[in-house]
TORPA-4810 file (N, C-alpha, C, O; in nm, 3 decimals):
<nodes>
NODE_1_-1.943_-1.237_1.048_-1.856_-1.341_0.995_-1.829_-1.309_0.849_-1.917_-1.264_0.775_X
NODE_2_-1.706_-1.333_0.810_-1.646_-1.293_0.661_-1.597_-1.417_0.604_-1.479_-1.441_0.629_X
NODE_3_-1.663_-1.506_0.527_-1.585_-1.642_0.481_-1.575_-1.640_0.363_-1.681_-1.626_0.301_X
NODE_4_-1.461_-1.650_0.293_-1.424_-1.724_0.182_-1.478_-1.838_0.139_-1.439_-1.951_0.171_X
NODE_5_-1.552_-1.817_0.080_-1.576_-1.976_-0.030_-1.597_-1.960_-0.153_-1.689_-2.011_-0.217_X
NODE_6_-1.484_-1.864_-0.209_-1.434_-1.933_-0.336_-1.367_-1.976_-0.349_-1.258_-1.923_-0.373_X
NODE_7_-1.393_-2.146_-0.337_-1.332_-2.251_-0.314_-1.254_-2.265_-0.437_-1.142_-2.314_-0.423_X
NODE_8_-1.294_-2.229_-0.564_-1.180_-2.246_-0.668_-1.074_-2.144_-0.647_-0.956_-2.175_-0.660_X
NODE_9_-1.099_-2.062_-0.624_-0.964_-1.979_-0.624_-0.939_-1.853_-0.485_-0.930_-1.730_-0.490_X
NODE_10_-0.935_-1.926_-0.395_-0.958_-1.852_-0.261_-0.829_-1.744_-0.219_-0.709_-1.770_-0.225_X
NODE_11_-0.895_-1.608_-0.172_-0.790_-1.547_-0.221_-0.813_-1.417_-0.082_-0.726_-1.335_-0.053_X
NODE_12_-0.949_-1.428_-0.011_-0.955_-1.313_0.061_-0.846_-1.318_0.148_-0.789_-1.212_0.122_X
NODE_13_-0.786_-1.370_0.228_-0.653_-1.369_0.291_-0.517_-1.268_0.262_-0.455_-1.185_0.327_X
NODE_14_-0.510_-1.325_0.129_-0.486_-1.197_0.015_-0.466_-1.067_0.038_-0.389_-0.980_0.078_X
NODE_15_-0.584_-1.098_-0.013_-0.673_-0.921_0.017_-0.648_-0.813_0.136_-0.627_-0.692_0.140_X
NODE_16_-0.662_-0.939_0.246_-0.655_-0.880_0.380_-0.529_-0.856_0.450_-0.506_-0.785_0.548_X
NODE_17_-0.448_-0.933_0.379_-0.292_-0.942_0.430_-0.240_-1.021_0.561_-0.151_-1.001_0.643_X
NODE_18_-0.353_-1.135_0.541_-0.366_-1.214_0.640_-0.290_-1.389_0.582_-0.271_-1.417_0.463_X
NODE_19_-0.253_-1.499_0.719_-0.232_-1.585_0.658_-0.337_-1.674_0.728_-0.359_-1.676_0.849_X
NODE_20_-0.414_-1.764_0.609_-0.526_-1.846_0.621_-0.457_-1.956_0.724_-0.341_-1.997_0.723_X
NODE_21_-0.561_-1.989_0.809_-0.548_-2.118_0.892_-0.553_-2.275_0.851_-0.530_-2.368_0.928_X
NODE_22_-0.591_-2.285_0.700_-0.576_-2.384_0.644_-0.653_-2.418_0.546_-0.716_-2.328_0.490_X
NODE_23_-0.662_-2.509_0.515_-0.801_-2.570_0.380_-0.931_-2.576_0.451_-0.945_-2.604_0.571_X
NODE_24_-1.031_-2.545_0.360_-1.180_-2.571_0.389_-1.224_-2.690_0.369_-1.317_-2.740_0.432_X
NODE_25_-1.162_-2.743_0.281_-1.200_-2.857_0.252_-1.230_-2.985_0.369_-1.319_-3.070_0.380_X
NODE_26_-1.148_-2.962_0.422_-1.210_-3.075_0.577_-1.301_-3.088_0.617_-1.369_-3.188_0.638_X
NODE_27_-1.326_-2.899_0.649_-1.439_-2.894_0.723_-1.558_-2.890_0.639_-1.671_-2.901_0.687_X
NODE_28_-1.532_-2.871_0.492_-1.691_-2.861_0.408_-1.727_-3.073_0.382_-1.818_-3.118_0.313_X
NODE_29_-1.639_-3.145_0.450_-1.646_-3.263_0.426_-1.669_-3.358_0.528_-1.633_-3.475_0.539_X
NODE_30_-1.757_-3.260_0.620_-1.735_-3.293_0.807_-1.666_-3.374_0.807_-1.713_-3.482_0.772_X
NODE_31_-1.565_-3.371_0.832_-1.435_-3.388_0.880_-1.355_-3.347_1.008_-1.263_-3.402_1.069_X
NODE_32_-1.438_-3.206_1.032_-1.353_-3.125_1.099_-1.434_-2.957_1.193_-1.482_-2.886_1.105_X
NODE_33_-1.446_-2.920_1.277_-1.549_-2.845_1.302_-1.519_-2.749_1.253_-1.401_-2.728_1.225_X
NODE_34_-1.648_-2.629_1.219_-1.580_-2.492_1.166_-1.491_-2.423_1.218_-1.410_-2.350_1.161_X
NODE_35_-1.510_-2.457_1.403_-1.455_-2.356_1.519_-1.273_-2.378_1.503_-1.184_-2.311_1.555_X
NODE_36_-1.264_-2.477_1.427_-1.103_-2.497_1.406_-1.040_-2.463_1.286_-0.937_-2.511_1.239_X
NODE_37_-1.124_-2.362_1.236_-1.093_-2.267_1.109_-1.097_-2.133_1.115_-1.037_-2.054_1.042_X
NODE_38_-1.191_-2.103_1.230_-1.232_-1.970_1.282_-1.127_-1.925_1.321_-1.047_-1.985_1.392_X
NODE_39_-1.115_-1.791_1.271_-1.007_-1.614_1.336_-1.079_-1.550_1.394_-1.199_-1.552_1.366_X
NODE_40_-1.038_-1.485_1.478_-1.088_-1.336_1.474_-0.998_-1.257_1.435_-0.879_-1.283_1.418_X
NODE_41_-1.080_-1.108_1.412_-0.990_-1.049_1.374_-1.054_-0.868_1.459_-1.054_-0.754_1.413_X
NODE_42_-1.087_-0.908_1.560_-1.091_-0.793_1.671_-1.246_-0.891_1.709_-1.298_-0.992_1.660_X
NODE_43_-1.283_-0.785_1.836_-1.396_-0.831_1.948_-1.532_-0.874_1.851_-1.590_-0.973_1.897_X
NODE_44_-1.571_-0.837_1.769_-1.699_-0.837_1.668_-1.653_-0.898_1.519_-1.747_-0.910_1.441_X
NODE_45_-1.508_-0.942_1.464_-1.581_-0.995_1.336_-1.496_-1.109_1.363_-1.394_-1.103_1.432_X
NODE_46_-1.548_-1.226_1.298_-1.473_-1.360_1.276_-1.423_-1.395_1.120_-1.486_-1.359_1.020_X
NODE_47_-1.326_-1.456_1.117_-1.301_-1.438_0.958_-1.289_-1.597_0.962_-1.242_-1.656_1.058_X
NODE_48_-1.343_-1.668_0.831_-1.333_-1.793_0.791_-1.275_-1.805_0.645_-1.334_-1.802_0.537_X
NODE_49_-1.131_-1.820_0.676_-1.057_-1.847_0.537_-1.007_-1.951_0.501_-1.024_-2.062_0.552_X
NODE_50_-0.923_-1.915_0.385_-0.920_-2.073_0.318_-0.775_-2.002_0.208_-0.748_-1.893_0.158_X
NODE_51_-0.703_-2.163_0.215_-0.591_-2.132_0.182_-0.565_-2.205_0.053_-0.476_-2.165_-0.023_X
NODE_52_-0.655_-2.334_0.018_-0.620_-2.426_-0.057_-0.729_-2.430_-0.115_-0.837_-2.460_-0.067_X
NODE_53_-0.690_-2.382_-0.287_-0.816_-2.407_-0.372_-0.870_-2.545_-0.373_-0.778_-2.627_-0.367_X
NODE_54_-1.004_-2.605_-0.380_-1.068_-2.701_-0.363_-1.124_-2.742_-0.525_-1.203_-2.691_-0.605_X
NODE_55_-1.026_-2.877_-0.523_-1.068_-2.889_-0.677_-1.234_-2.979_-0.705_-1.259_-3.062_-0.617_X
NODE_56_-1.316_-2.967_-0.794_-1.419_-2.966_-0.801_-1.500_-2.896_-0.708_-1.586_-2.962_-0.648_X
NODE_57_-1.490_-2.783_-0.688_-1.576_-2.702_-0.570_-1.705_-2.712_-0.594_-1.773_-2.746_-0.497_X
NODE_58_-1.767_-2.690_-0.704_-1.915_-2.723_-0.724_-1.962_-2.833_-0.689_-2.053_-2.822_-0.607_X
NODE_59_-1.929_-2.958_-0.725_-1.951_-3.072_-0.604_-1.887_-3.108_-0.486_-1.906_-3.223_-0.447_X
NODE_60_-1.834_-3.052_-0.437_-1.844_-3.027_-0.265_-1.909_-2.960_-0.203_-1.931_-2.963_-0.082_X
NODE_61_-1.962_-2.864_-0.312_-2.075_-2.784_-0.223_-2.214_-2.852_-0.233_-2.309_-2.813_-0.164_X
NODE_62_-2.225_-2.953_-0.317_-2.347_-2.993_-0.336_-2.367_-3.094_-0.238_-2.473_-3.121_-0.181_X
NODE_63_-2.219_-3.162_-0.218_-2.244_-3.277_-0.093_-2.325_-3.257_0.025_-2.341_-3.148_0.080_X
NODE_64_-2.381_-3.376_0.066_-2.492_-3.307_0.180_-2.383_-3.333_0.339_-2.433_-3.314_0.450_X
NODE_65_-2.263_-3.369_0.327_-2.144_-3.322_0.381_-2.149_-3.148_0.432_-2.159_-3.103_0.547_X
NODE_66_-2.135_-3.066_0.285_-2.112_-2.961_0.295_-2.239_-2.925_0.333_-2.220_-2.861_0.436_X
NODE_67_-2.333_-2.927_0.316_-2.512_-2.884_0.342_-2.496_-2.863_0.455_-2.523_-2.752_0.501_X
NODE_68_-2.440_-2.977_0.544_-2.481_-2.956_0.698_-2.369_-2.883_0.709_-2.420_-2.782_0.757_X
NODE_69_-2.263_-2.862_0.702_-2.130_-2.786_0.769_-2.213_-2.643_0.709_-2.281_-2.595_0.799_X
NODE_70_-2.218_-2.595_0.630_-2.288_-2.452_0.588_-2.403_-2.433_0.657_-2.428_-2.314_0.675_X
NODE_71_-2.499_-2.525_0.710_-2.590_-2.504_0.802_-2.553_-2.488_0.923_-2.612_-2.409_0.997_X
NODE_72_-2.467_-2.548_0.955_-2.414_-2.564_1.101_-2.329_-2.364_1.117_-2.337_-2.276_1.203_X
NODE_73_-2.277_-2.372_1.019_-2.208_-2.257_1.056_-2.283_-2.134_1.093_-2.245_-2.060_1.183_X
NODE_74_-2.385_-2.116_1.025_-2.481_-2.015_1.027_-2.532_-2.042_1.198_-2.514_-1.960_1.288_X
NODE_75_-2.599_-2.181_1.213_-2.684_-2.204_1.318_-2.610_-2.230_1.486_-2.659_-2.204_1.596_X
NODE_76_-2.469_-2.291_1.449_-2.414_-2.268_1.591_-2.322_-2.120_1.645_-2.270_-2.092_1.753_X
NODE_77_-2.331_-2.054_1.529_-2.244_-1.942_1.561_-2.286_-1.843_1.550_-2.229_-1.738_1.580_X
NODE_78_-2.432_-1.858_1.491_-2.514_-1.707_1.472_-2.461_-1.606_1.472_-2.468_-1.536_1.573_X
NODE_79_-2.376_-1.557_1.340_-2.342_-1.469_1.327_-2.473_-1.336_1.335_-2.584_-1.383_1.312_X
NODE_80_-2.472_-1.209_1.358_-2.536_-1.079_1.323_-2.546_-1.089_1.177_-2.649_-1.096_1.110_X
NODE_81_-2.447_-1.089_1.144_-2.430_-1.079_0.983_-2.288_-1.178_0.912_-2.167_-1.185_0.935_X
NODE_82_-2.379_-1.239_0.822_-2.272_-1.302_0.741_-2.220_-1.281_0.612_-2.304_-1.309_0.526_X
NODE_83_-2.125_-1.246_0.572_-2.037_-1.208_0.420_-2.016_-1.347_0.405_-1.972_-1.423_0.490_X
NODE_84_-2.050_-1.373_0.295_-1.963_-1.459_0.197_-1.880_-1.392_0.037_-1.937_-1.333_-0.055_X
NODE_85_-1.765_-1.419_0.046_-1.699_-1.376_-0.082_-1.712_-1.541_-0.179_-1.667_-1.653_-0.153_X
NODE_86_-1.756_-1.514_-0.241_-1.823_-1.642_-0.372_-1.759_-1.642_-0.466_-1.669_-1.558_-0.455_X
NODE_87_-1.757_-1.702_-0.572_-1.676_-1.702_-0.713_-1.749_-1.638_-0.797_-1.858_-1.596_-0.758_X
NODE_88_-1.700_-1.611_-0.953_-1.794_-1.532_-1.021_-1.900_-1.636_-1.042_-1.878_-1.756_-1.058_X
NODE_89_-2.043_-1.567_-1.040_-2.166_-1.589_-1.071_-2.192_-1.647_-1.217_-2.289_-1.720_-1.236_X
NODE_90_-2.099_-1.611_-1.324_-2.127_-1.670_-1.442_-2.069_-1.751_-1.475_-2.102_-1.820_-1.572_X
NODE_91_-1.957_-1.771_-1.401_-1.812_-1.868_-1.490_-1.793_-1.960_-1.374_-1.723_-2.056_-1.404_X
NODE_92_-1.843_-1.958_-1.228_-1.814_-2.073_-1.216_-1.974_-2.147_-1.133_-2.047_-2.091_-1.052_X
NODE_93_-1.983_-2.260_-1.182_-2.051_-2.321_-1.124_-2.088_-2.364_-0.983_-2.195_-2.423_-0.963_X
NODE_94_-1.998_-2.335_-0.878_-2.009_-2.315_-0.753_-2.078_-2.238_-0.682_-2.105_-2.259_-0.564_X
NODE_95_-2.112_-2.140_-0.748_-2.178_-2.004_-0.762_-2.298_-2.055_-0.703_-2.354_-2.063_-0.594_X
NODE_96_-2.322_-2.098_-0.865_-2.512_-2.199_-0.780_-2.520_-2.242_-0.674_-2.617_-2.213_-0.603_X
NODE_97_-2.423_-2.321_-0.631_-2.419_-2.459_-0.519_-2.402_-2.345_-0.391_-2.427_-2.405_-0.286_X
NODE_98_-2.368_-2.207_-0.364_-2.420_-2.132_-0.290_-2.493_-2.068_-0.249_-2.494_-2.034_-0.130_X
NODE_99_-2.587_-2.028_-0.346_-2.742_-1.965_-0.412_-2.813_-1.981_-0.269_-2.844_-1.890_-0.192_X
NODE_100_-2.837_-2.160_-0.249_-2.895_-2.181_-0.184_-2.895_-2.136_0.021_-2.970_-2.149_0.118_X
NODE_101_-2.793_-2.095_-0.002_-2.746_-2.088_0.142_-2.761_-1.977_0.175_-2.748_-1.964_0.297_X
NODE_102_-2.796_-1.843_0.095_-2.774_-1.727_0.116_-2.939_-1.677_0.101_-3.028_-1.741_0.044_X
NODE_103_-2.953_-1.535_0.173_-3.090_-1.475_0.185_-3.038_-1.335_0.082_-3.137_-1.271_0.046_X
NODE_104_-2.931_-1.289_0.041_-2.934_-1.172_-0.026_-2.832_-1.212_-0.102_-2.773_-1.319_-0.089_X
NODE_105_-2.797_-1.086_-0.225_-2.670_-1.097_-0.255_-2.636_-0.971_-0.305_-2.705_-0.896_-0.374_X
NODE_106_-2.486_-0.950_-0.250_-2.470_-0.779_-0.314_-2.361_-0.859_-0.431_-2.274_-0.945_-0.422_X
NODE_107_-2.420_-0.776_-0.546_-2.314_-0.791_-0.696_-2.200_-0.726_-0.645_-2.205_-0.630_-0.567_X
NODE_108_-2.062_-0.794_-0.702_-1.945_-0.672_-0.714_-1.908_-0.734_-0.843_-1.882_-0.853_-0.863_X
NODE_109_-1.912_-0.581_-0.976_-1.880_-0.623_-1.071_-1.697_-0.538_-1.080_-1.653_-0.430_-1.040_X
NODE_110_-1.644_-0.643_-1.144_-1.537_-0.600_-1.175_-1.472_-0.456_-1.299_-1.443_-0.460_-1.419_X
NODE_111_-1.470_-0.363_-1.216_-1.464_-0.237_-1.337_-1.376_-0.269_-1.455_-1.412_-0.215_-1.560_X
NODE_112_-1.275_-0.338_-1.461_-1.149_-0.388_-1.565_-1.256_-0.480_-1.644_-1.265_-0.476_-1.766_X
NODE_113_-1.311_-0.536_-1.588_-1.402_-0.641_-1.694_-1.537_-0.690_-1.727_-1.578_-0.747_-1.827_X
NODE_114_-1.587_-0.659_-1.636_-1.748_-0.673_-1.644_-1.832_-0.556_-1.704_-1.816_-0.434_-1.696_X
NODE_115_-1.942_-0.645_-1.775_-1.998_-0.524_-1.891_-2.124_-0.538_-1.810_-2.152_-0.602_-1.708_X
NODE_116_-2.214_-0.428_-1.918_-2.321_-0.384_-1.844_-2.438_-0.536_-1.858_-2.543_-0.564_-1.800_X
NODE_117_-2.366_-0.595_-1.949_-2.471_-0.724_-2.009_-2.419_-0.819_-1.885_-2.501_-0.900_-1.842_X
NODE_118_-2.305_-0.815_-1.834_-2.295_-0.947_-1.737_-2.364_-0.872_-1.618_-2.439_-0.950_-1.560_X
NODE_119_-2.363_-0.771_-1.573_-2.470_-0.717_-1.490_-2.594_-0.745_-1.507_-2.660_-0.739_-1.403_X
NODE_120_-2.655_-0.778_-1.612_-2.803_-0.798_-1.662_-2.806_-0.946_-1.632_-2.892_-1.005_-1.566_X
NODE_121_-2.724_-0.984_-1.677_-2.729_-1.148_-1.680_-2.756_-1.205_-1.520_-2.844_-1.281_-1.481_X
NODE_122_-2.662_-1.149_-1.451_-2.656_-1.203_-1.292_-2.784_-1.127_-1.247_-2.841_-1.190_-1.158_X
NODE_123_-2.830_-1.044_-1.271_-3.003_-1.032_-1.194_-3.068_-1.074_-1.254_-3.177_-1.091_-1.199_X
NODE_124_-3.058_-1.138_-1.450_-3.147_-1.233_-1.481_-3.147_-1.351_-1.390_-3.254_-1.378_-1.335_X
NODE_125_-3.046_-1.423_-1.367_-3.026_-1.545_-1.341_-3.062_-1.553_-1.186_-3.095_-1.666_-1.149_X
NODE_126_-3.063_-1.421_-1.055_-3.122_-1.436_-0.939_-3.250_-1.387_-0.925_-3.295_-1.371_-0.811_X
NODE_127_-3.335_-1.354_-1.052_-3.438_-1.307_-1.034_-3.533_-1.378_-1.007_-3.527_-1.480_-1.076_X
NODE_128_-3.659_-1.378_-0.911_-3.704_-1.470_-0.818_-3.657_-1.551_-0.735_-3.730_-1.609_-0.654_X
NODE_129_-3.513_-1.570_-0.741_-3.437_-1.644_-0.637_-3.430_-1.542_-0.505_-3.534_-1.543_-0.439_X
NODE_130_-3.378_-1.500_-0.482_-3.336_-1.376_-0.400_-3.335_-1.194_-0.396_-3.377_-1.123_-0.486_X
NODE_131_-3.300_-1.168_-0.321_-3.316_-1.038_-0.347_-3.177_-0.973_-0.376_-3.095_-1.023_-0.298_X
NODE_132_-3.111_-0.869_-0.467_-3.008_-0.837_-0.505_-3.000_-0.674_-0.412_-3.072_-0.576_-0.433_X
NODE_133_-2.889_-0.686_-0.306_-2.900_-0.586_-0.189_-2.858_-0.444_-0.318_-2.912_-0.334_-0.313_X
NODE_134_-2.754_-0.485_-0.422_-2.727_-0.370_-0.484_-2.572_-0.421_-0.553_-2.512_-0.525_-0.526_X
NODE_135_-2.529_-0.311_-0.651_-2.400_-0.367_-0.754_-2.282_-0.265_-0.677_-2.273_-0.143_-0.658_X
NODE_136_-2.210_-0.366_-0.648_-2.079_-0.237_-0.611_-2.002_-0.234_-0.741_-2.068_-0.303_-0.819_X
NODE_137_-1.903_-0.192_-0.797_-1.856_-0.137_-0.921_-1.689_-0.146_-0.824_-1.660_-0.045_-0.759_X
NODE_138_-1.617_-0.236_-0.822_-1.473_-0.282_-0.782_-1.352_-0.245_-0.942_-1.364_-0.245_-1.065_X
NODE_139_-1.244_-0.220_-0.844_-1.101_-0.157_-0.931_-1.172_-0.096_-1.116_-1.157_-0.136_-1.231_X
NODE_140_-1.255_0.025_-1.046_-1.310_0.135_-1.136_-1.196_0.252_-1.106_-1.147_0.281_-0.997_X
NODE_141_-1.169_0.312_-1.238_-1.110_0.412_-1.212_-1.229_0.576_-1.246_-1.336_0.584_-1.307_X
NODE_142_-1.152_0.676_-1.179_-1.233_0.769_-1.149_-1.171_0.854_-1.287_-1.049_0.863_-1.306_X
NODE_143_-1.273_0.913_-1.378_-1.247_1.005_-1.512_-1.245_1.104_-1.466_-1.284_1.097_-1.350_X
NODE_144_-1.215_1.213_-1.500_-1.221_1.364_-1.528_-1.358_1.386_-1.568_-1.388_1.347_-1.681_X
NODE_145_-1.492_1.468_-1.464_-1.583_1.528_-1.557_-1.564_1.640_-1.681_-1.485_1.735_-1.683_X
NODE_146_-1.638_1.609_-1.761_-1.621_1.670_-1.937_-1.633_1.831_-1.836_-1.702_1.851_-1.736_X
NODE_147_-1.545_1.920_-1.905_-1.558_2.076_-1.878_-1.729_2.074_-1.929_-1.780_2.007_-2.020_X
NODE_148_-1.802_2.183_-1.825_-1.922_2.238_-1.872_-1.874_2.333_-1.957_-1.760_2.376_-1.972_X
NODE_149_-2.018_2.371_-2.034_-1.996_2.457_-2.133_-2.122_2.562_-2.092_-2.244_2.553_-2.077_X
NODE_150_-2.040_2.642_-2.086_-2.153_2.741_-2.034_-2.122_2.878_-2.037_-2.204_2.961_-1.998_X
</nodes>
């Protein structure tokens, strides 16, 4: 399963060149079941997107609304493996309000903008929380190695 919940600015759809099935917001407000948000997108992955940024996302995720819909998703659909695409870890507060839901987390720092200190910062800030699977390094460009001298 691949879900979007960066609810402030949801964008994997985007990415994928896909068009989202609607707002999350319903369903993070049981409102609405997950299974009526669910894609697939071939025999093995399900994609859970989202089309409509969710204003105050950090408290909707805190609602115990959303608690059970994020529990539920994991527990009636048992994914193998679940992706979540999250917001940034430092700047938005939603970030946290996902912390809890997750058993790992792989960093993707942004090569255009992230320094080696906001790298430090986000394994300060999950350290003892979780385990950090590893940093991917996203829209990096590739240099020329320096000529050897020899």
């Amino acid at each position: 399963l691949l879900a979007d919940l960066d609810l402030s600015r949801p964008s994997l759809h985007d990415h994928l060149g896909l068009t989202a099935p609607g707002a999350l917001q319903p369903v993070l407000s049981g409102g609405m079941p997950f299974n009526e948000r669910i894609g697939l997108a071939g025999p093995s992955l399900a994609l859970l997107l989202n089309d409509t940024p969710v204003p105050a996302a950090a408290e909707v995720l805190h609602s115990p609304e959303a608690v059970l819909a994020l529990r539920s998703l994991s527990t009636d659909l048992r994914p193998d493996l679940m992706l979540v695409d999250m917001p940034p870890l430092l700047s938005d507060p939603s970030a946290q309000a996902l912390l809890p839901h997750l058993d790992s987390v792989l960093l993707v720092a942004d090569g255009t903008r992230s320094t080696a200190r906001d790298i430090g910062e986000c394994e300060r800030l999950l350290d003892g929380q979780m385990p950090i699977l590893g940093v991917v390094l996203n829209k990096s460009e590739d240099r020329p190695a320096p000529a050897s001298q020899g």
